[in-house]
N, C-alpha and C positions, 0 to 999 in steps of 0.2 A: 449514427453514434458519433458523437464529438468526443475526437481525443485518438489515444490508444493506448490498447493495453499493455502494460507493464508484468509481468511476469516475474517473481521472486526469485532470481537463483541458489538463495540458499534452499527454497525448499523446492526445486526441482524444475529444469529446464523443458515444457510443453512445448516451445518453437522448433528446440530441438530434437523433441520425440523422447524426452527422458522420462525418470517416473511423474504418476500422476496423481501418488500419494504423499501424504504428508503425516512423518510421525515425529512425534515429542516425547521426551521423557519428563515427567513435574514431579517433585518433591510432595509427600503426602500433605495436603491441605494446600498446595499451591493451585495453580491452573495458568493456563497457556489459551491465551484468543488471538484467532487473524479474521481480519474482513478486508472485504471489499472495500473500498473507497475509491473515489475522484478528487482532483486538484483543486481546489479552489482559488488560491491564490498562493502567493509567495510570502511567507511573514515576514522573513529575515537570513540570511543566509542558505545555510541547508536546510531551514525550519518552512513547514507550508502548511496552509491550512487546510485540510481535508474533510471531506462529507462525506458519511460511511452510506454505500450502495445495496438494493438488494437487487440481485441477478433475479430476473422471470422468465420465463421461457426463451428457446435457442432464438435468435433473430428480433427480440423486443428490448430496445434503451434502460439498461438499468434505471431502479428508479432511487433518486435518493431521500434518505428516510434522515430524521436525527437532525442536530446541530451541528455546527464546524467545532474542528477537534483540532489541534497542532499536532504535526508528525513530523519527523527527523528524517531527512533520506540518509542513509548511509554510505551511501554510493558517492559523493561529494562531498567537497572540503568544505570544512566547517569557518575558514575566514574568507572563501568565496561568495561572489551571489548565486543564488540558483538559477539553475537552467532548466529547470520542467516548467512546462507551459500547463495554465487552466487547462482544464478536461481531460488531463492524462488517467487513465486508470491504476492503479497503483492496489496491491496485498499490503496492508499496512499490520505490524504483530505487536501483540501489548506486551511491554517487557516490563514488569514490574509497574510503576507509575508513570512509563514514557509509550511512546507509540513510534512504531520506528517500520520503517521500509527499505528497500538497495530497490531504486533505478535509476540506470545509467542515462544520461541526456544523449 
């Protein structure tokens, strides 16, 4: 597997043994998505391009499905360049019309 996993901490630290659920609260007629994705590249600052994964069985390469999407990391300044490297795995969460992640380089 190229890369490594990135793990959300806002929605619960797995390295750490924390919870391994994830709950939302959404406004009636709203909704809340996170996926998997991989790095593609680095657009521009904290912006990168990402290809949403789908996980298959324990021990086989995710596979990646879809087009490249732009995601925010929020873990990084925004008049920095990024620092994730191609193939990181990254939870990316749709916030309204943005796509946004926290991992830390």
């Amino acid at each position: 597997m190229a890369g490594r996993v990135i793990v959300n901490p806002l929605l619960g630290m797995m390295e750490a043994g924390g919870p391994a659920e994830v709950t939302r609260v959404v406004s009636a007629g709203g909704g809340a998505v996170a996926f998997a994705a991989i790095i593609k590249s680095n657009h521009s600052h904290n912006v990168y391009k990402v290809r949403v994964v789908e996980i298959l069985s324990a021990g086989q390469t995710p596979q990646e499905i879809g087009s490249e999407l732009k995601a925010t990391n929020l873990a990084e300044d925004f008049t920095q360049p990024g620092q994730l490297s191609a193939g990181t795995y990254v939870l990316v969460n749709t916030t309204g019309d943005k796509n946004v992640f926290y991992a830390q380089p």
